[in-house]
C-alpha positions as protocol buffer text, in pm:
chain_id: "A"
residue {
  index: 1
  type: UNK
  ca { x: 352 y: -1770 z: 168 }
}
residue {
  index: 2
  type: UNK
  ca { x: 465 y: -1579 z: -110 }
}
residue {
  index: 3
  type: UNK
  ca { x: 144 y: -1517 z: -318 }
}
residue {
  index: 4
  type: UNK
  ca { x: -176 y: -1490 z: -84 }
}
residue {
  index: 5
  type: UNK
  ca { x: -504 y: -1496 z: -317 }
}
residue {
  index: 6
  type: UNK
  ca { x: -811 y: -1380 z: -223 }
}
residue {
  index: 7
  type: UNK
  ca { x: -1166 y: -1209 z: -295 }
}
residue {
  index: 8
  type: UNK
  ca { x: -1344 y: -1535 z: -448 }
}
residue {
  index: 9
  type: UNK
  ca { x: -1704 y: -1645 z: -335 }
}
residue {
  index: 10
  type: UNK
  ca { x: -2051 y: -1692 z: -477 }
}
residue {
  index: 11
  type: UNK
  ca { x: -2226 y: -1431 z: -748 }
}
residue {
  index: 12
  type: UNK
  ca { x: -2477 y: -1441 z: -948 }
}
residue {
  index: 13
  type: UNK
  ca { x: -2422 y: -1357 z: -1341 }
}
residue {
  index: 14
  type: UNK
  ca { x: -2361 y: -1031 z: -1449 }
}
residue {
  index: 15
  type: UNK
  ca { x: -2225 y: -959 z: -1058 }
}
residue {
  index: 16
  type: UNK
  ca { x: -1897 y: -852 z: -1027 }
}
residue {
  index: 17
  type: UNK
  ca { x: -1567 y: -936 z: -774 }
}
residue {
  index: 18
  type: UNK
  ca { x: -1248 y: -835 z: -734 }
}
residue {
  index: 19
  type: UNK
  ca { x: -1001 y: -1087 z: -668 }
}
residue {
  index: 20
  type: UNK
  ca { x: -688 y: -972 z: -479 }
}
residue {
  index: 21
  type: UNK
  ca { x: -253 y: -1163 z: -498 }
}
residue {
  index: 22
  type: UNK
  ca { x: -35 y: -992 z: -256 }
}
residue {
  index: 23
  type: UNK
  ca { x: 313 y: -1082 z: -321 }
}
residue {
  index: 24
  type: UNK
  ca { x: 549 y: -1113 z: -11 }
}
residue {
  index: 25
  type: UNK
  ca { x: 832 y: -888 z: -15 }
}
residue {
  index: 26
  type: UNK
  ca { x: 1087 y: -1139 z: -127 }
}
residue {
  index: 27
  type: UNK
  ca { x: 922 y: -1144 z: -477 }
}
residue {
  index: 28
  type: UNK
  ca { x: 874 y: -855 z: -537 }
}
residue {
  index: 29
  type: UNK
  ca { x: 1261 y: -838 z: -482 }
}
residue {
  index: 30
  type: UNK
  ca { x: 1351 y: -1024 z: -712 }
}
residue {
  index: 31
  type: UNK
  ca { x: 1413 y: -824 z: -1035 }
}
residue {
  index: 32
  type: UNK
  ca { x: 1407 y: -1194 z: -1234 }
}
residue {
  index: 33
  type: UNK
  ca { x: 1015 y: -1148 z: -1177 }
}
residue {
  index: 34
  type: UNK
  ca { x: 862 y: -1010 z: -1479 }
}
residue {
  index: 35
  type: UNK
  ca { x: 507 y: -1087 z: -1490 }
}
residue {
  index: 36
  type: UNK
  ca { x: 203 y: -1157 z: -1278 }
}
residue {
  index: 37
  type: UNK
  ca { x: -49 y: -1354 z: -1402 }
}
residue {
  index: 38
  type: UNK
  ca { x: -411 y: -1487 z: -1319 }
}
residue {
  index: 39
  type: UNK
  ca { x: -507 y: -1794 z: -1418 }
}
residue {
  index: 40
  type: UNK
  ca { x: -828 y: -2018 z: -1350 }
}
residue {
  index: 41
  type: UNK
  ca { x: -936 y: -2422 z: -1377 }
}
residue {
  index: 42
  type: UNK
  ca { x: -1272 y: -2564 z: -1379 }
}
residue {
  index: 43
  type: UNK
  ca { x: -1355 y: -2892 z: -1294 }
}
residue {
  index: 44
  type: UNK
  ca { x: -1224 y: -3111 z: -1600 }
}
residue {
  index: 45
  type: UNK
  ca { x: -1036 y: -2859 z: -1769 }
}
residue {
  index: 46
  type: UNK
  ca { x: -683 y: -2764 z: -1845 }
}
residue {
  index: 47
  type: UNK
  ca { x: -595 y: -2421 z: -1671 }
}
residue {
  index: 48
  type: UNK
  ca { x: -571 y: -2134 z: -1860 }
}
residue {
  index: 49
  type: UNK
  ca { x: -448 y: -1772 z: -1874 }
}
residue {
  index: 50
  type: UNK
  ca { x: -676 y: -1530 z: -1763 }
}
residue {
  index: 51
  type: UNK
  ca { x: -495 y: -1155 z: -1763 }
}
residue {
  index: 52
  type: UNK
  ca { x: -156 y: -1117 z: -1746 }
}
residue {
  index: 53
  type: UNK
  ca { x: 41 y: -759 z: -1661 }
}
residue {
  index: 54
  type: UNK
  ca { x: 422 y: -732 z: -1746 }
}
residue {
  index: 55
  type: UNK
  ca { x: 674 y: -469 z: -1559 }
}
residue {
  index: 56
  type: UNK
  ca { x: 679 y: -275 z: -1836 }
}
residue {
  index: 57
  type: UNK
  ca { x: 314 y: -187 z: -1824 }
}
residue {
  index: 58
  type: UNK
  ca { x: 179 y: -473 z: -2067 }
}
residue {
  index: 59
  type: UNK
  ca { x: -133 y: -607 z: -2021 }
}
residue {
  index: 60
  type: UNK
  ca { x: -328 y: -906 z: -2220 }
}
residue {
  index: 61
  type: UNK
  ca { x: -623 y: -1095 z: -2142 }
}
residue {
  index: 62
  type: UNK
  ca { x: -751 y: -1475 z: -2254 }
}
residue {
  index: 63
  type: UNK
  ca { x: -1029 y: -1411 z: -2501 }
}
residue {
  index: 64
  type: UNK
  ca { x: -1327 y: -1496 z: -2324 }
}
residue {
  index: 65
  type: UNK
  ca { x: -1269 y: -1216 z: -2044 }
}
residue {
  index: 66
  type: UNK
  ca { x: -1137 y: -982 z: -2284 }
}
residue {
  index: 67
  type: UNK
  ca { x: -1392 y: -637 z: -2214 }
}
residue {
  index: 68
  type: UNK
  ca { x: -1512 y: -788 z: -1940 }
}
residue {
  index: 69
  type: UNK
  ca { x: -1198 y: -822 z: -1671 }
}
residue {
  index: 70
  type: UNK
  ca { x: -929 y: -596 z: -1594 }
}
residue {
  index: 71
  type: UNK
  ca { x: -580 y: -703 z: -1418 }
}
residue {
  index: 72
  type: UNK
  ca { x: -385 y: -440 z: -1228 }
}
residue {
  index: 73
  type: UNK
  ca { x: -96 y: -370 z: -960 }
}
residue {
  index: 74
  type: UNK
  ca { x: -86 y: -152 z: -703 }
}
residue {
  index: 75
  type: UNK
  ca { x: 329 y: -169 z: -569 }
}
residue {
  index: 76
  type: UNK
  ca { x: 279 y: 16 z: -294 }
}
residue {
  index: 77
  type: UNK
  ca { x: 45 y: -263 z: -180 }
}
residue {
  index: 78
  type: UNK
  ca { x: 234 y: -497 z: -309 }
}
residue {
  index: 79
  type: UNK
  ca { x: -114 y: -671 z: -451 }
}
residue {
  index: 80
  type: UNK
  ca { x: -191 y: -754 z: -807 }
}
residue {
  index: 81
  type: UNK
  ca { x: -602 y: -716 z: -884 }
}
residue {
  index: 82
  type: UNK
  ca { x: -841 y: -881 z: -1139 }
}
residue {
  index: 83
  type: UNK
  ca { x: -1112 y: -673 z: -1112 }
}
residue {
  index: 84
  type: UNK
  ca { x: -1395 y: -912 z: -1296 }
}
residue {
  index: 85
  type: UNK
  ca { x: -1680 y: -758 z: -1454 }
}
residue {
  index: 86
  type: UNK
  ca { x: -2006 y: -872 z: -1655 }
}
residue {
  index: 87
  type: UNK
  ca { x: -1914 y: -1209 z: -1491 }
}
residue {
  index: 88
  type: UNK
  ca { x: -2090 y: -1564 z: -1631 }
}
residue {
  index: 89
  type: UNK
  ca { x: -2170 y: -1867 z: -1519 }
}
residue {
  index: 90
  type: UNK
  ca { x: -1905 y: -2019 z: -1746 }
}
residue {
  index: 91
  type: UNK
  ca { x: -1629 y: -1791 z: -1548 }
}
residue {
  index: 92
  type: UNK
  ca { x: -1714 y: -2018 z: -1258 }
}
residue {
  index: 93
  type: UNK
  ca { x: -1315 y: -2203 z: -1167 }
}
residue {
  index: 94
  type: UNK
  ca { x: -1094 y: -2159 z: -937 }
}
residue {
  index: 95
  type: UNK
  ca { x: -820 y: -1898 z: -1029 }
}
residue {
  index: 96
  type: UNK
  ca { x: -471 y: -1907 z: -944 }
}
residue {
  index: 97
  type: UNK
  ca { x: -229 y: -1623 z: -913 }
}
residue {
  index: 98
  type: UNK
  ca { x: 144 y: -1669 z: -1020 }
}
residue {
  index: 99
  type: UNK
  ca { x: 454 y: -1454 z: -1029 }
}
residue {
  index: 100
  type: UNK
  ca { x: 676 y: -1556 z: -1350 }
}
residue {
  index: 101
  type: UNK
  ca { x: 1050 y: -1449 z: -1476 }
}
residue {
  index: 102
  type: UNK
  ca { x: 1367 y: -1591 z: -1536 }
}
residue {
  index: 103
  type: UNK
  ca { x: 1364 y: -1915 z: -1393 }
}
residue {
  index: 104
  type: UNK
  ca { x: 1118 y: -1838 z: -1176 }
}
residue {
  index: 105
  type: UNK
  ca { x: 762 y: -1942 z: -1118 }
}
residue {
  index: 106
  type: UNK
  ca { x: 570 y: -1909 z: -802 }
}
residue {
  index: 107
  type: UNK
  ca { x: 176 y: -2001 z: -782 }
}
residue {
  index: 108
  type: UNK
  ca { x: -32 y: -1894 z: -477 }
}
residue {
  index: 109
  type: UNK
  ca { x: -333 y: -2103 z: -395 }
}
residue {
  index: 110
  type: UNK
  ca { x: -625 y: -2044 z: -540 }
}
residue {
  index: 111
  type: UNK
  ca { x: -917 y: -1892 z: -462 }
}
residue {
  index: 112
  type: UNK
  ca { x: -1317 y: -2073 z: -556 }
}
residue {
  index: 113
  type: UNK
  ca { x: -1524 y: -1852 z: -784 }
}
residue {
  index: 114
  type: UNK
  ca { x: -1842 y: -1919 z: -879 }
}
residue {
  index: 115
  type: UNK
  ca { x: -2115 y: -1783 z: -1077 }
}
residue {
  index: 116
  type: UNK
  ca { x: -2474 y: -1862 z: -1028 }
}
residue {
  index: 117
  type: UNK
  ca { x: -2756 y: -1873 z: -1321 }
}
């Protein structure tokens, strides 16, 4: 498996989770990897970027989590975060983490979220 996703599950809104990607060793590797990226699909809708975080220390968010969630890396762990705050029933999807350079793209199963009224 080379991206293991994890930390979904049931919250109620305005709860918070963290949602976890660790990366097996042969990505992080590979210097054609650039960017890690979260993103999510509900039921009947196109997936779409969440937070992304570049090498170079870059971070940008899709503008419905902007304030609210906050993507981060921790190498020594080799795990990428989305640490989701404020969180709304509308957040509810499940959210995918990928690993994306040159020529490369790698996708990790997701992981359910979902956000209760």
């Amino acid at each position: 498996v080379q991206l293991q996703a994890s930390g979904g599950g049931l919250v109620q809104a305005g709860g918070s989770l963290r949602l976890s990607c660790k990366a097996s060793r042969m990505i992080l590797s590979t210097f054609r990897i650039t960017d890690f990226n979260w993103y999510r699909q509900a039921p009947g809708k196109q997936r779409e970027l969440v937070a992304g975080s570049s090498r170079d220390g870059r971070t940008n968010y899709g503008d419905s989590v902007k304030g609210r969630f906050t993507i981060s890396r921790d190498n020594a762990k080799k795990t990428v975060y989305l640490q989701m705050d404020s969180l709304r029933t509308e957040d509810t999807a499940t959210y995918y983490c990928n690993a994306w350079g040159s020529g490369m793209d790698y996708w990790g199963e997701g992981t359910l979220v979902t956000v209760s009224s």
